[in-house]
C-alpha positions in Angstrom: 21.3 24.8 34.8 24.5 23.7 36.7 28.2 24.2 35.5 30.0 22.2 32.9 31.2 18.9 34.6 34.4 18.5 32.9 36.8 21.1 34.9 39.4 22.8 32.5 43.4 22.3 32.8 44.3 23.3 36.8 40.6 23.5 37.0 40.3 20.9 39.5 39.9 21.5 43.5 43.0 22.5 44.7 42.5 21.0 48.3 44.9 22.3 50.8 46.2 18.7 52.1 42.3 16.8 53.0 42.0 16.8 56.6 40.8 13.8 55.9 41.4 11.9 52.8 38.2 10.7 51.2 36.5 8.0 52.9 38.5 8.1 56.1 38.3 10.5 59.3 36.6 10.2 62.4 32.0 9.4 61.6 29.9 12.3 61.0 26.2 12.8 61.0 24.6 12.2 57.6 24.7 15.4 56.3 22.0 18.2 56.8 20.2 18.9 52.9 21.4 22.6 53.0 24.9 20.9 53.8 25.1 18.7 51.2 24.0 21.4 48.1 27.0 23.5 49.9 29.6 20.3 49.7 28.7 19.4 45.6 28.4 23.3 45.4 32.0 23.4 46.5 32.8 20.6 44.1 31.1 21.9 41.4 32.6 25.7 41.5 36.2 24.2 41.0 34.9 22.2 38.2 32.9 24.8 36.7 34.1 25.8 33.4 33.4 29.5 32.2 34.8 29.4 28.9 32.4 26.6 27.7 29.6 29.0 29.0 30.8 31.6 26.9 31.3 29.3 23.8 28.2 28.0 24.3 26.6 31.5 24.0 28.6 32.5 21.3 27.2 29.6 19.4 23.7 30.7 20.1 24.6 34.4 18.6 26.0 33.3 15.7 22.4 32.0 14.7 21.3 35.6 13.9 23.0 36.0 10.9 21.5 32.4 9.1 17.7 33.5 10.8 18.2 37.0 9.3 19.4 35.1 5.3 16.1 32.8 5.9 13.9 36.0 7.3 14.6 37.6 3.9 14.2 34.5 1.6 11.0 34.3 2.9 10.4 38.0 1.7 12.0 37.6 -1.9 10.2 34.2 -2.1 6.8 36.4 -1.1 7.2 38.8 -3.6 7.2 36.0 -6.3 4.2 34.7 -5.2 2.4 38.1 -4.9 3.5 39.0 -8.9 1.9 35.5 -10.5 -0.7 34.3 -7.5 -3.8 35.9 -6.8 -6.9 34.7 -5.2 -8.1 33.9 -1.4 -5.3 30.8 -0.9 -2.5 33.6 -2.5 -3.5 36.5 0.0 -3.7 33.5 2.9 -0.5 32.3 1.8 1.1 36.0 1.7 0.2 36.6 5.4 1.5 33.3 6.6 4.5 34.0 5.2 4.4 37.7 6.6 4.1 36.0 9.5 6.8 33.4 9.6 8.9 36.2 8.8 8.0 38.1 11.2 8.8 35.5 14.2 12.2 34.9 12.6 13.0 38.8 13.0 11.5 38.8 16.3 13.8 35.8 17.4 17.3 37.6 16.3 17.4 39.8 19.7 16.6 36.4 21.7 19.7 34.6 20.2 21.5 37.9 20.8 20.2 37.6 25.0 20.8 34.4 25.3 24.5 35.2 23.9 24.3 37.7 26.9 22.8 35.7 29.7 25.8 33.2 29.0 28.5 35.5 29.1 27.6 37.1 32.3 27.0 34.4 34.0 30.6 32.8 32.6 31.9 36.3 34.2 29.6 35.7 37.3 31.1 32.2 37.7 34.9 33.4 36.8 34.1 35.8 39.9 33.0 33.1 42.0 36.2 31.0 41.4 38.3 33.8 41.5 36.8 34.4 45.1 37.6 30.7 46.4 41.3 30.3 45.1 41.4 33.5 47.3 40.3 32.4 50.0 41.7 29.0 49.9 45.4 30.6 49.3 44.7 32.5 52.6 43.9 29.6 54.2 46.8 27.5 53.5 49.1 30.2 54.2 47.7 30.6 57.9 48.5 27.6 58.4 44.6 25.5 57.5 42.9 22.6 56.0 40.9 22.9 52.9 39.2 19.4 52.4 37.3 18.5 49.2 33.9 19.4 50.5 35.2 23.1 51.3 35.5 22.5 55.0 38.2 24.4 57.3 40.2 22.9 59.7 43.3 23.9 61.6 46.5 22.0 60.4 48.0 19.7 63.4 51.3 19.9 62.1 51.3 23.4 62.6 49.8 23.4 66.2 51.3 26.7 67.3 49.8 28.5 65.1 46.7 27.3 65.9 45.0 30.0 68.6 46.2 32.5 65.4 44.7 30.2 62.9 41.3 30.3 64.4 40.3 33.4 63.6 41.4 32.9 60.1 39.4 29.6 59.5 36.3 31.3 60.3 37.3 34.2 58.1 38.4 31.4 55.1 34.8 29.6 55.6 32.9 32.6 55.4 34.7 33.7 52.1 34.2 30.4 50.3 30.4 30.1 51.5 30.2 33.7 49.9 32.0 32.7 46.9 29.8 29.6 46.7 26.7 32.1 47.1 27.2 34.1 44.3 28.0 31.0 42.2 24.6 30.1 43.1 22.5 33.2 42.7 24.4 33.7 39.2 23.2 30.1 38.5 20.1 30.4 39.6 19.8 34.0 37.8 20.6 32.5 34.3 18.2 29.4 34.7 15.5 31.8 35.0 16.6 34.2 32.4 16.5 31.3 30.1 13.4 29.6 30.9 11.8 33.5 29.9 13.4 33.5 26.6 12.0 29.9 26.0 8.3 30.5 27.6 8.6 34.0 25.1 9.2 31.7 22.6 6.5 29.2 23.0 4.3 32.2 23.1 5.3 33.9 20.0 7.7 36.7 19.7 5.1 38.9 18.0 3.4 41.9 19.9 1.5 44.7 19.2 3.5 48.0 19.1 3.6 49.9 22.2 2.3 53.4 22.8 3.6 56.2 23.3 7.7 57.1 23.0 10.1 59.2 25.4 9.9 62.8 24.0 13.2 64.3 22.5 15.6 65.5 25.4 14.1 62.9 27.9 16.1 62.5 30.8 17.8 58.8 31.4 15.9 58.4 34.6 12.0 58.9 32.7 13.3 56.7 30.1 14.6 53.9 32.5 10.7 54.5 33.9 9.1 54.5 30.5 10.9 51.1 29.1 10.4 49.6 32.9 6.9 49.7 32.2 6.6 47.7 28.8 6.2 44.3 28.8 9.3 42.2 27.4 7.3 41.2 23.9 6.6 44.7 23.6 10.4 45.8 24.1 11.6 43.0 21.8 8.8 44.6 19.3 10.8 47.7 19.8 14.4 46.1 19.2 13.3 45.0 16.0 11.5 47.2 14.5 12.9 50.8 16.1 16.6 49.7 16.6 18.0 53.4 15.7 15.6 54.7 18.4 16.3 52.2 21.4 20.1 51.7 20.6 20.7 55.4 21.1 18.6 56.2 24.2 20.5 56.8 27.9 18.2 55.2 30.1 17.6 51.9 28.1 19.7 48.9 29.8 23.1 48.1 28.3 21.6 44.8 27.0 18.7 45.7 25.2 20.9 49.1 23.6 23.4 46.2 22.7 20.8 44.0 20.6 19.4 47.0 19.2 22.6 47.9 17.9 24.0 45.0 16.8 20.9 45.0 14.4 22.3 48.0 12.9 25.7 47.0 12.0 24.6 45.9 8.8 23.0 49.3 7.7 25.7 51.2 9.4 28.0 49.6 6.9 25.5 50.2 3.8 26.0 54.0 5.0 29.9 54.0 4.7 29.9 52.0 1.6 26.8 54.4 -0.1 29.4 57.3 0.8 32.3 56.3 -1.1 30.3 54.8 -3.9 29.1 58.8 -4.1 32.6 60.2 -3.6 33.8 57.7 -6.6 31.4 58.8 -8.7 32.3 62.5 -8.8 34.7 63.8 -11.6 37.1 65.6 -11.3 37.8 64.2 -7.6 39.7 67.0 -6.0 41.8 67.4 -2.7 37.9 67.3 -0.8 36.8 64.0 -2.4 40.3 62.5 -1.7 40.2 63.8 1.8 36.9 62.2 1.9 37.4 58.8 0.3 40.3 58.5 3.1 38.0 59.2 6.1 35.2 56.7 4.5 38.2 54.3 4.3 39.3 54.9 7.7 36.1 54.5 9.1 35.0 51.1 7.3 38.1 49.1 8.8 37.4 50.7 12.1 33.6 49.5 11.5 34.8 46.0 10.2 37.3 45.6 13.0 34.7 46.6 15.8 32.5 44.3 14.1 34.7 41.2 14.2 35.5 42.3 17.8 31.5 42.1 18.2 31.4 38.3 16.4 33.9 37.0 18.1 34.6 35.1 22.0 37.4 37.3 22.9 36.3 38.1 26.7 34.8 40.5 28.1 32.1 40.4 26.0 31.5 43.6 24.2 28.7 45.5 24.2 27.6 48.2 21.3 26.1 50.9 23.3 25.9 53.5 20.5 27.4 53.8 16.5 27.3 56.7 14.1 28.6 56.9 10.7 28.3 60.4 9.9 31.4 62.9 9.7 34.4 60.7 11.6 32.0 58.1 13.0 31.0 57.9 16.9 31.0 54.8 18.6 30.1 53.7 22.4 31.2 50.5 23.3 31.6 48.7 26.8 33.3 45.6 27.8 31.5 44.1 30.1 27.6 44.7 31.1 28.0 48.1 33.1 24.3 47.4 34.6 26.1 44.6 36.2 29.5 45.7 37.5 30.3 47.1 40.5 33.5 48.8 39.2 32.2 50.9 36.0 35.0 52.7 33.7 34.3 55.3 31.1 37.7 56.4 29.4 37.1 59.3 26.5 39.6 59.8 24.0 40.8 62.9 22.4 42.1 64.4 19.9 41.7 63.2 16.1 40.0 59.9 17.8 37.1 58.5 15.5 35.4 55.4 14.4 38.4 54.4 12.8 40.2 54.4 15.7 38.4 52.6 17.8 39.6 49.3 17.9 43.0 50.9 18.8 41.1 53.2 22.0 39.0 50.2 23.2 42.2 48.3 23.4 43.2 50.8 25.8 40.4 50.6 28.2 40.8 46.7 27.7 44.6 47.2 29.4 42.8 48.8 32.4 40.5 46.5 32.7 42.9 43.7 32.7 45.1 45.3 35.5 42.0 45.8 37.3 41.0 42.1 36.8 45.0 41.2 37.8 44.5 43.7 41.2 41.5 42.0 41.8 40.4 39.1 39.9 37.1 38.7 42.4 35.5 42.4 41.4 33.0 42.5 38.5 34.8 45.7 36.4 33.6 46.9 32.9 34.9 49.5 31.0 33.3 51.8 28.5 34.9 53.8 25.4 33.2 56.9 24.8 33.6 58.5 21.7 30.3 60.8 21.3 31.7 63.7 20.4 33.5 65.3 17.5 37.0 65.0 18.5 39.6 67.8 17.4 41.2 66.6 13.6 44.7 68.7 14.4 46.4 71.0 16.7 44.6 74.2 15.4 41.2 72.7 16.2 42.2 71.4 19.7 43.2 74.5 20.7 40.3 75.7 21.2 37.4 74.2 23.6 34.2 74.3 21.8 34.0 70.6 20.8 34.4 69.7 24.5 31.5 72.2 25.1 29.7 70.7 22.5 29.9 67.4 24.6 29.3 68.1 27.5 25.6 67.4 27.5 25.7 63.8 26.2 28.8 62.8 28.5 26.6 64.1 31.2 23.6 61.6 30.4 25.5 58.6 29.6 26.6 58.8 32.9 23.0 59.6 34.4 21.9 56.8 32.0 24.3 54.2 33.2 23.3 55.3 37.1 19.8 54.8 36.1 19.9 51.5 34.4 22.5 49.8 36.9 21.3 47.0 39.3 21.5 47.1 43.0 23.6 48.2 44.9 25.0 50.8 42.6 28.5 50.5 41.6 31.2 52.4 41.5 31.7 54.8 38.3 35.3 56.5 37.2 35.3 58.6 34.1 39.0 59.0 32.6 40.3 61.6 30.1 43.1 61.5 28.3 44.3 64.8 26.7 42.2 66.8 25.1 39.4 64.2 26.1 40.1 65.1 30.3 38.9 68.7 28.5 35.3 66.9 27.4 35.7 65.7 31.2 36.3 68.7 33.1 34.0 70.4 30.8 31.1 68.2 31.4 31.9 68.0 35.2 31.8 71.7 36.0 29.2 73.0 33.8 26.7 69.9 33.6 28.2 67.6 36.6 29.0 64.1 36.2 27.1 61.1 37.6 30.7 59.6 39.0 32.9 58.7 42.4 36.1 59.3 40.3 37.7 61.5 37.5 40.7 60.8 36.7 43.3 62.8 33.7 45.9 61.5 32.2 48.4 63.8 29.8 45.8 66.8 30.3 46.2 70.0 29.1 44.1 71.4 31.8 40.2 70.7 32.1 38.8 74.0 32.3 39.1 74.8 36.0 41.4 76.3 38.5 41.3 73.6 41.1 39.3 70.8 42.0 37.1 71.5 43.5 35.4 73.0 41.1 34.4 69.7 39.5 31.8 68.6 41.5 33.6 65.7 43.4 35.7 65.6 46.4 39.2 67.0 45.5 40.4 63.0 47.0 38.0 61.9 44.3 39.9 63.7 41.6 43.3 61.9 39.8 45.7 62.8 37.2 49.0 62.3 36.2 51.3 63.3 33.6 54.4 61.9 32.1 57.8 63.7 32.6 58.2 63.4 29.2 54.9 64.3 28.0 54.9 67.4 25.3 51.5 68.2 26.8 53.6 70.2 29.4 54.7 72.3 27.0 51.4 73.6 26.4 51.2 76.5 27.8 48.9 79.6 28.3 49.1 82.1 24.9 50.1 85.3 27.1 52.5 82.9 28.9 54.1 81.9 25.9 54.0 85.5 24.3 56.0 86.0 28.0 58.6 83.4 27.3 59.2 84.4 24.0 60.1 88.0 25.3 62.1 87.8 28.3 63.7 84.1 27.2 66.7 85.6 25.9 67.5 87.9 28.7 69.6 86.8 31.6 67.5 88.2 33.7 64.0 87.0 31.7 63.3 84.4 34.6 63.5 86.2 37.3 61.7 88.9 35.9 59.1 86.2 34.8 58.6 85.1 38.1 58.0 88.8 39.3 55.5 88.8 37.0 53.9 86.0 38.6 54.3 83.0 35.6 52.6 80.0 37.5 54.3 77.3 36.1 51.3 75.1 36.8 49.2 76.8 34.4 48.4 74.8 30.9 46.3 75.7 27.9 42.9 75.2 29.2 43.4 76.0 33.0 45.4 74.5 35.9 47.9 71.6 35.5 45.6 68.8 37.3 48.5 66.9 38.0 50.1 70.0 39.8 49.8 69.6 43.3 48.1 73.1 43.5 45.6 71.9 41.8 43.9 70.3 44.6 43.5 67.1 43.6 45.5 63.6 43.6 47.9 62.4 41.4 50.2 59.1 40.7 53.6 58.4 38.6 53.9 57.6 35.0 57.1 56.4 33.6 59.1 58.3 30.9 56.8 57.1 28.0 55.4 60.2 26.1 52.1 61.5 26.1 50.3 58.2 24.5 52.1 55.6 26.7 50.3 55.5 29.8 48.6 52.1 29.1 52.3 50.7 28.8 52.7 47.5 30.7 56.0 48.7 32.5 54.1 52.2 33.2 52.6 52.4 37.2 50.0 54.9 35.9 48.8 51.8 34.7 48.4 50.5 38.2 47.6 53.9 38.9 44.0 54.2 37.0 43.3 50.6 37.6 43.6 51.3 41.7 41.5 54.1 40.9 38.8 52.3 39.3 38.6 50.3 42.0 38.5 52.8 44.5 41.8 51.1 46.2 
């Protein structure tokens, strides 16, 4: 497979003044082989086209939906048969089309991989490219020569800068053979992803069902074992026909979790929509049923908006990790493959989040993973929303810290599961909570630990420990920041409160507050982690409340991006 030929708008080479214009400059040797693939390797990178990769794949995904219409017309078309056919030819007949049906169901999660395979290796290539304009933009600005075949020279122009210049050529020539490396092992990756999908498919989708399942409470690292050890028909076999079990499972790859998933969608909807069919039907419908028809409501536009989010070419692709319909709906979703990246986000929301909000929340980690693209386009970041918990519904319920208990244990092994499943070397993992979500963090961290390098709260009304160290990472490894006009500051301890309230009015209340030893770094549910006596690190946000820290003009933008990618 090689790139598209036809380069996009500013997609040409941007040679930095030939040192030699084509077909001119002093005779060279005919080129060595390994030479020559670099030179149309360098030509071909420039030209190279991402977005019609990613097209393309979205093309191939959108096939599941008329293979799934056919799959069942063959079933209804079956059951005709069976009610006015009998005989040896009918029960011949009624297998073969068993069977043909069959191979259409099996073929849904290839479309669905081949969707995948094309979308990394667009972001693969985008990488790649991002990696040459780098290194090209350093080379002309010490002063070099960028021909058309990717060679480095030193400008004669700028002859005193050459002995500096040097150094720098060898640096620039090293970067775009490495850029033109990882274009070529992404290539090269995809080709042979594609050729097993297509031998798969002259073989028959079809397989036996495997033995044997992970027992309940598996840890991710024996179910990464246990799926390692089936063979692919007998995992697709699994996709199809046990979707609820593999989609849910830390442990399983992000890809094969996504395609399982996706399967879902359609019966995750018939769930919402059997719900408010059975709230319609009651009569009277009181203040419960009303309360309930809204949530349903709420959580069928947030299913129908993740959905088209799902269907669609917006990059990064998406990938459905996990989705529940019960109570206010769960959903895990990433943006980007996290098995591939090697900057891994996982940003959990709090309070009153649910599945209807969460095309809202995975807009958020979309912002930080577009600053971290802007800071540096070259790095491979994903981002994951996690929202597998029962968030608090109001103020009464998030004052308390049983829910962030509660989720401890599953934040704990989707971050085992996503150390488990991600390709070498591992990449770097950052877990962010924002406001009563930093509670599910901290939580998680102290009693359960966290598979992470970074934690990082943002408007947090304290994570459940006195300092960081407590946490389970280097205190340099832990962030937060909080707004100077966030209202989460005015959160404050009950007895502290109770203490303000008492000696407020009295002239003398403050000092006799600070007698009684009123840290002012105390919050509801522990230290203030952006309080330097906490232990940890912090950086600025701007004056933009306690839900504006993805604003575009705020630096704790910059802030969780940098610490994502460990700069």
């Amino acid at each position: 497979m090689t790139a598209p030929a036809t380069p996009t708008a500013g997609g040409t080479a941007p040679h930095v003044r030939p040192a030699h214009p084509a077909g001119t400059g002093p005779a060279r040797r005919p080129a060595h082989p390994a030479d020559r693939a670099t030179v149309v390797g360098y030509r071909q990178l420039w030209a190279a086209d991402p977005g019609a990769w990613r097209i393309a794949g979205v093309a191939w995904r959108g096939l599941t939906e008329p293979v799934a219409s056919r799959a069942d017309e063959l079933a209804a078309n079956a059951a005709v048969l069976r009610g006015g056919w009998s005989g040896g030819a009918a029960g011949a007949a009624d297998a073969r089309l068993a069977a043909l049906r069959a191979e259409l169901t099996a073929a849904s999660p290839a479309l669905i991989e081949t969707d995948q395979v094309l979308a990394e290796f667009a972001g693969r290539l985008g990488a790649a490219r991002a990696r040459l304009a780098t290194a090209v933009a350093r080379a002309d600005a010490a002063g070099l020569l960028v021909d058309r075949q990717g060679r480095v020279a030193v400008d004669p122009a700028r002859a005193p800068a050459t002995v500096r210049a040097r150094p720098v050529a060898a640096e620039a020539g090293t970067a775009i053979r490495a850029a033109l490396e990882l274009a070529g092992a992404a290539d090269r990756e995809a080709a042979g992803r594609l050729d097993a999908l297509a031998a798969a498919a002259r073989a028959a989708w079809v397989a036996a069902p495997p033995p044997g399942r992970p027992p309940p409470g598996a840890e991710p690292a024996a179910v990464r074992a246990w799926w390692a050890g089936l063979t692919p028909a007998q995992r697709r076999w699994l996709v199809v026909h046990e979707p609820g079990l593999v989609g849910r499972l830390d442990g399983v790859p992000a890809a094969d979790r996504d395609q399982a998933n996706r399967l879902l969608l359609g019966a995750r909807r018939e769930e919402l929509l059997a719900a408010r069919r059975r709230l319609l039907e009651r009569v009277p419908r009181g203040p419960v049923e009303l309360a309930g028809l809204l949530r349903v409501g709420k959580s069928l536009a947030g299913l129908d908006a993740l959905a088209a989010r799902l269907a669609g070419d917006e990059q990064p692709r998406a990938y459905l990790l996990g989705l529940g319909t019960a109570g206010e709906g769960r959903a895990v979703v990433t943006l980007g493959n996290p098995d591939r990246s090697t900057r891994m986000l996982t940003y959990v929301p709090g309070m009153t989040a649910s599945l209807g909000d969460v095309p809202g929340e995975l807009g958020r980690a979309a912002l930080v993973l577009s600053r971290c693209a802007a800071l540096a386009p070259e790095e491979e970041t994903a981002a994951a929303l996690w929202l597998d918990y029962d968030a608090p519904d109001s103020l009464h319920e998030a004052a308390w810290p049983g829910q962030a208990r509660d989720a401890g244990p599953a934040l704990h092994r989707f971050q085992e599961g996503l150390r488990a499943t991600h390709d070498e070397p591992p990449g770097r993992q950052t877990v962010l909570g924002h406001s009563y979500g930093s509670l599910v963090v901290g939580t998680a961290a102290r009693d359960h630990g966290l598979a992470a390098d970074a934690l990082v709260f943002v408007g947090s009304p304290g994570v459940g420990v006195a300092h960081a160290g407590e946490l389970g990472l280097p205190p340099g490894q832990v962030w937060a920041s909080t707004a100077p006009d966030d209202v989460i500051r005015l959160a404050r301890p009950p007895d502290e409160l109770a203490r303000r309230a008492l000696l407020g009015a009295s002239p003398v209340g403050p000092a006799i507050g600070s007698l009684l030893g009123a840290p002012e770094r105390e919050l509801w549910f522990g230290q203030d982690p952006s309080h330097p006596g906490f232990g940890g690190r912090t950086f600025p946000s701007g004056r933009h409340g306690h839900t504006g820290y993805w604003a575009a003009d705020n630096p704790a933008l910059d802030g969780m991006a940098r610490v994502v990618l460990g700069r």
